[in-house]
ZAMARGU-4260 file (C-alpha; in steps of 0.2 Angstrom, whole numbers, plus 5000, padded with zeros to 4 digits):
<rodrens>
0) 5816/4807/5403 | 5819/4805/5386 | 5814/4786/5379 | 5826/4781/5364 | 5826/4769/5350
5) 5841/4761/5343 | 5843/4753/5327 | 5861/4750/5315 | 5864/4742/5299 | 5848/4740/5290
10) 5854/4742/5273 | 5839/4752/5265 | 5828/4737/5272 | 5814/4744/5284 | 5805/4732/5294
15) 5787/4733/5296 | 5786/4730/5313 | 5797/4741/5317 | 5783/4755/5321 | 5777/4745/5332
20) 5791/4743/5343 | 5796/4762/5342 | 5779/4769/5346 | 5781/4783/5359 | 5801/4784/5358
25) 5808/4801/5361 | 5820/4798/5347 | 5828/4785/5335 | 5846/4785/5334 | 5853/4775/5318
30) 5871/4769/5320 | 5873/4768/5300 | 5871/4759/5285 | 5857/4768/5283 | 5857/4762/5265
35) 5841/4773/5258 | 5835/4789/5262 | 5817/4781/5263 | 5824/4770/5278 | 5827/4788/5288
40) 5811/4796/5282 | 5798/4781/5288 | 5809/4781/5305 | 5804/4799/5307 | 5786/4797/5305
45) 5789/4789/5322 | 5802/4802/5331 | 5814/4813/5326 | 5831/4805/5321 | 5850/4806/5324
50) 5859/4795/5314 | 5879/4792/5308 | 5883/4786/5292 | 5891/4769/5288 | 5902/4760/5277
55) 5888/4756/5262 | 5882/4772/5263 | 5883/4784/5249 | 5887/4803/5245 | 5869/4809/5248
60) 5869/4800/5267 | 5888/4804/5271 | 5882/4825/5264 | 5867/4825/5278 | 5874/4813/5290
65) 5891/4814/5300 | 5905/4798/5303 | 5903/4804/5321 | 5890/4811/5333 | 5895/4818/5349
70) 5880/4826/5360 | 5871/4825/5378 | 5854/4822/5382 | 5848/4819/5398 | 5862/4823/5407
75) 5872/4807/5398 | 5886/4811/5385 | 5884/4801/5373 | 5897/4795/5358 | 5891/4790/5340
80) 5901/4781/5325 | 5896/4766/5313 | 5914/4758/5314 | 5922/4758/5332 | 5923/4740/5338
85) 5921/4735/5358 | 5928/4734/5376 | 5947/4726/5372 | 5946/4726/5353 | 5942/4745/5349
90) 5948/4752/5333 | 5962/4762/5336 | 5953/4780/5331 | 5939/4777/5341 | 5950/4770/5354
95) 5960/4788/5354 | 5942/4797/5355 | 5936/4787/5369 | 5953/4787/5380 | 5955/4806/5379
100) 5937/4810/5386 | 5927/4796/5389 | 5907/4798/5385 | 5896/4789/5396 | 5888/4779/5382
105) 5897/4774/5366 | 5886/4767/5351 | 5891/4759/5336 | 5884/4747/5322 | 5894/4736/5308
110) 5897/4722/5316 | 5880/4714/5315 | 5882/4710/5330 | 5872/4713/5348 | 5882/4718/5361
115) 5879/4727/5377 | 5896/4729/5388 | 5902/4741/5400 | 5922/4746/5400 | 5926/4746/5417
120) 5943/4753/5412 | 5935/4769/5403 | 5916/4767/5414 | 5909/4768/5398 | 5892/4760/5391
125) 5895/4751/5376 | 5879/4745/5364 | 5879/4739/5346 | 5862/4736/5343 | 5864/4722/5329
130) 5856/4723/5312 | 5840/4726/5306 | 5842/4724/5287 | 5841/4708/5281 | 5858/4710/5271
135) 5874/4702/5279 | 5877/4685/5291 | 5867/4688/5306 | 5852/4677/5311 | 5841/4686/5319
140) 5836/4705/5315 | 5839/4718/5330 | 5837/4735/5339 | 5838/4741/5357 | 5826/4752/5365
145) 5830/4760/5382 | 5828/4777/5393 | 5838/4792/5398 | 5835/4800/5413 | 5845/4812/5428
150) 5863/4805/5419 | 5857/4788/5419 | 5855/4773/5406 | 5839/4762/5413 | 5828/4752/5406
155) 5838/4744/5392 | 5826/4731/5382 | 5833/4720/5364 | 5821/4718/5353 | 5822/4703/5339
160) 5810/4707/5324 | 5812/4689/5317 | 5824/4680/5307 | 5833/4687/5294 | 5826/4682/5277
165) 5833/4685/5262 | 5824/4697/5250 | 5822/4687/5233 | 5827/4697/5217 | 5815/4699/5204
</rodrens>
């Protein structure tokens, strides 16, 4: 049984909650936009991290950090990229990946958006765990928590961290 925490698009923001809601997760998974380096290294003080990098993020992150991450754990194969879109409106790359050998759970971030769908189509798990940065349209900041175990996706929980506010410049 491997407990995981999943959090996209926080934009070099680090919530300090976030610790709190982690606490005893086998490993953090971060869908990019990591923004900062920092973001990574207080989210390894908690577990060990896989991450992708994302659109904002620069040479440093894309040099450590892959556009995508294929691996399995617990028996579940599991497909990681920043930019991918949904069920019925992929992007046509990661549409191409996903058609040719479907994972069992496909993450992305970007969107800002929550989502957790399953393609019936390609019996494929799909979660976008929002945004946790406070950069960007969404209201409420996000990330999903959940557990792998024997090739199964089980006790999937959404966190909300608060309302996004605005970081006032100096």
């Amino acid at each position: 049984m491997k407990r995981i925490g999943l959090i996209s698009d926080t934009h070099s923001y680090f919530d300090n909650t976030i610790p709190e809601y982690f606490e005893g997760m086998d490993e953090i998974w971060h869908a990019g936009d990591i923004g900062n380096r920092s973001v990574i290294d207080q989210l390894e003080k908690i577990a060990p991290v896989k991450a992708v990098y994302g659109n904002i993020d620069d040479a440093k992150i894309r040099a450590e950090y892959p556009k995508d991450l294929r691996f399995e754990l617990e028996g579940v194969d599991v497909f990681m990229t920043h930019i991918g879109g949904y069920p019925g409106r992929y992007n046509k790359r990661v549409y191409e990946i996903l058609r040719k050998n479907p994972p069992r759970l496909y993450i992305c971030g970007h969107s800002h958006i929550l989502k957790v769908m399953f393609d019936k189509k390609l019996e494929v798990l799909h979660i976008n765990p929002g945004a946790a940065g406070v950069h960007g349209f969404h209201k409420m900041k996000t990330m999903v928590r959940f557990v792998l175990e024997n090739g199964k996706i089980d006790k999937l929980e959404v966190i909300e961290l608060g309302l996004r506010a605005k970081i006032k410049s100096k």
